[in-house]
C-alpha positions as CSV (number, residue, x, y, z in Angstrom):
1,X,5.9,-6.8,55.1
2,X,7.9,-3.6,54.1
3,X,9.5,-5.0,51.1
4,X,6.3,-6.2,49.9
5,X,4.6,-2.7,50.3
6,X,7.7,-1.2,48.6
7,X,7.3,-3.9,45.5
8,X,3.5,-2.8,45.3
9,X,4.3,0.8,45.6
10,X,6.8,0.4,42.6
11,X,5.1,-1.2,40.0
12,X,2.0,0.8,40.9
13,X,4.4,3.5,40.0
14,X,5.4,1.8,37.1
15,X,1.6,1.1,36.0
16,X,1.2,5.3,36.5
17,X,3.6,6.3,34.3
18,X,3.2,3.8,31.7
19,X,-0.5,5.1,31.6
20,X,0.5,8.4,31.6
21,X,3.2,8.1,28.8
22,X,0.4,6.3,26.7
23,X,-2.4,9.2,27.8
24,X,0.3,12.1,26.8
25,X,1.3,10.4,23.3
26,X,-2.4,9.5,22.3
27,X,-3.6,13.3,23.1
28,X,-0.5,15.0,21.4
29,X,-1.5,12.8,18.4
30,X,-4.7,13.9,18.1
31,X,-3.4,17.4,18.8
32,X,-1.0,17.4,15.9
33,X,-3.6,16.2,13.4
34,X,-6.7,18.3,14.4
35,X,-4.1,21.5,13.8
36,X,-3.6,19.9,10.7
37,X,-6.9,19.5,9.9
38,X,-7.7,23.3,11.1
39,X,-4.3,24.7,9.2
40,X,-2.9,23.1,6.7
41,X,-5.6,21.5,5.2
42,X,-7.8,24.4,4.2
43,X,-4.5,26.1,2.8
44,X,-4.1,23.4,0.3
45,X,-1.1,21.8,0.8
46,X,-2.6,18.4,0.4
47,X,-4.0,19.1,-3.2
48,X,-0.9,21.5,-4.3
49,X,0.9,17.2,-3.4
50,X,-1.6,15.2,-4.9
51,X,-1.4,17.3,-8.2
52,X,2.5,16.3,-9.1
53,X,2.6,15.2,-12.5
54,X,6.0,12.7,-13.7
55,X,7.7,13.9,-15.8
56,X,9.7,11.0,-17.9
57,X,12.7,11.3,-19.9
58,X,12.6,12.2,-23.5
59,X,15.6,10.2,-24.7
60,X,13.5,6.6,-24.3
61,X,13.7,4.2,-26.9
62,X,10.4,2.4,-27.9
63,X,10.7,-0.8,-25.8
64,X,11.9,1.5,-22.9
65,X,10.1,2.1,-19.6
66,X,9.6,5.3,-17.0
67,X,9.1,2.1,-14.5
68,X,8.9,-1.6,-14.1
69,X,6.9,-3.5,-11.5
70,X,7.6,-7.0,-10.8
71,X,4.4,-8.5,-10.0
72,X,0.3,-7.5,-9.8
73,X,-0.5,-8.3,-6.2
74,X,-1.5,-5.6,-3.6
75,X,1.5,-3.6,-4.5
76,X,2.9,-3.7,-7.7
77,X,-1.1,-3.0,-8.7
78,X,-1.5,0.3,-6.2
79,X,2.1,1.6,-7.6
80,X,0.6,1.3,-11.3
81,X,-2.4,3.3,-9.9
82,X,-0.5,5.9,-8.4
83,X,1.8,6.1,-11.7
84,X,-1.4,6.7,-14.0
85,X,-2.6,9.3,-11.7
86,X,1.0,10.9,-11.8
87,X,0.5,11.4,-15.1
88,X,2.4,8.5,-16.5
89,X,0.9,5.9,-19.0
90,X,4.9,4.6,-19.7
91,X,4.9,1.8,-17.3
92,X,4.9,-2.3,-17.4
93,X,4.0,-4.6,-14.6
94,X,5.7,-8.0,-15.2
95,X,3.5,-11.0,-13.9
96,X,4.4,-14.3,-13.3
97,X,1.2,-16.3,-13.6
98,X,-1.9,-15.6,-15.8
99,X,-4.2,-13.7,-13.2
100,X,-3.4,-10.7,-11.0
101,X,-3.5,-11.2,-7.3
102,X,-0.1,-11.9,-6.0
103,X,-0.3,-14.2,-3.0
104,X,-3.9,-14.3,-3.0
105,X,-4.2,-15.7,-7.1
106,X,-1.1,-18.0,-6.1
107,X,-1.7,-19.6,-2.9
108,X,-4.9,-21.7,-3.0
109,X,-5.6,-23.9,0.2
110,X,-9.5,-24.6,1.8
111,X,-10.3,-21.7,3.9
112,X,-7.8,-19.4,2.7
113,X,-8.1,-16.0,4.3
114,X,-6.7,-12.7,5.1
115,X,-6.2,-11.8,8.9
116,X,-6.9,-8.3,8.3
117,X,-10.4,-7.2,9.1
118,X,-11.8,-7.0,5.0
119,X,-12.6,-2.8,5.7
120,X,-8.8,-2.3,6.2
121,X,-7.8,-5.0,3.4
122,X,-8.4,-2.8,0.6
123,X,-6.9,0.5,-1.1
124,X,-7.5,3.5,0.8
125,X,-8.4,5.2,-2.8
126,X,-11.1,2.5,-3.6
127,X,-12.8,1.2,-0.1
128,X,-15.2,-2.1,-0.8
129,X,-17.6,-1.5,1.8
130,X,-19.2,-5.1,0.2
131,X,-16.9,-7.6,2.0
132,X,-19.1,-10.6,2.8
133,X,-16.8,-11.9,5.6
134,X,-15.0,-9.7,8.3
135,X,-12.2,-11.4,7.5
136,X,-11.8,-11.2,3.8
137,X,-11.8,-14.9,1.7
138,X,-9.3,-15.5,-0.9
139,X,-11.9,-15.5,-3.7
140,X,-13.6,-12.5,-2.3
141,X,-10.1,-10.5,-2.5
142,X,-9.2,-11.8,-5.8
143,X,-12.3,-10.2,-7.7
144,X,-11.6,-7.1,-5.6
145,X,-7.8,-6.9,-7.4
146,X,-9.4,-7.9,-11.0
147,X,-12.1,-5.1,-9.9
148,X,-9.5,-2.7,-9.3
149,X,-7.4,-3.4,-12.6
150,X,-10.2,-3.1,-14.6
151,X,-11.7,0.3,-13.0
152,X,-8.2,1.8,-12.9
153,X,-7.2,0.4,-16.7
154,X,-4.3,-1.6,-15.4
155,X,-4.9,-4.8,-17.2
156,X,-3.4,-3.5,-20.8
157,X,0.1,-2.3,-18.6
158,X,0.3,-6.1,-17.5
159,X,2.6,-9.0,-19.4
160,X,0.7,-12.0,-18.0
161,X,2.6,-15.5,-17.8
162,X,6.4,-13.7,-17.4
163,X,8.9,-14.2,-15.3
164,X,11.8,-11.9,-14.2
165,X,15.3,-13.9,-14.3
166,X,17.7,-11.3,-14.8
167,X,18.1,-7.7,-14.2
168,X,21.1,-5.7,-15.5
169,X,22.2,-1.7,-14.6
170,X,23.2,-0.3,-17.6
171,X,25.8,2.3,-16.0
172,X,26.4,4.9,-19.1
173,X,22.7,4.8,-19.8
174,X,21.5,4.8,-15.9
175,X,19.1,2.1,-16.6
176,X,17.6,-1.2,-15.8
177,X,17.5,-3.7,-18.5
């Protein structure tokens, strides 16, 4: 009867601090960020980040890149965002089929769909707040990457039906080719 009072007594102790450690982490989190928001923010760190230009090298030839991306999926499409608004319009993105999309222009099945809830499945820079489903459909996501290309004037950076075999390090040069 003791021991069994004991093993209660311990994993209700267990439960406690658990809880607590949870509570303590949650609040400092919340902490930290509304000191952001009440410091940092208003001084204008954020924008003095978000205003960083690239600045590429001038000893390019003319079938030379600042930046390669291999593929037009989620990714490689938000890193040729993020370049144009860096200031860079000396970037390719290599695609392997004739559509962007990544895994979601290459992988057809029936009822193909994303496990993400569709308000987090999308760039933080361009919300959809359209999705049909709460879990977004294949289709639905694919016209929300062509949608995204074409507002962002990615499509023209993109060499459709390529496919990377080979990539080299040029060592005197510090290159890819």
């Amino acid at each position: 009867m003791i021991h069994q009072l004991w093993n209660i007594l311990y994993m209700l102790g267990l439960l406690i601090i658990t809880y607590s450690t949870i509570l303590v982490t949650v609040t400092v989190g919340f902490i930290g960020q509304f000191f952001y928001w009440l410091f940092l923010d208003p001084c204008g760190f954020l924008n003095r980040n978000a205003n960083r230009k690239l600045t590429p090298a001038n000893n390019k030839k003319d079938n030379e890149y600042y930046s390669l991306i291999i593929g037009s999926g989620f990714s490689g499409l938000g890193m040729a965002i993020k370049l144009k608004e860096l200031g860079t319009d000396n970037f390719i993105v290599i695609e392997r089929h004739g559509h962007v999309g990544g895994t979601w222009y290459a992988n057809t099945y029936p009822g193909c769909a994303c496990d993400v809830p569709s308000n987090l499945y999308s760039f933080s820079f361009e919300p959809n707040p359209n999705w049909s489903h709460y879990f977004g459909r294949q289709s639905e996501i694919g016209q929300y990457l062509e949608h995204c290309t074409d507002k962002y004037d990615i499509r023209r950076h993109i060499q459709f039906d390529t496919t990377v075999t080979k990539l080299e390090w040029i060592e005197d040069r510090h290159v890819w080719r």
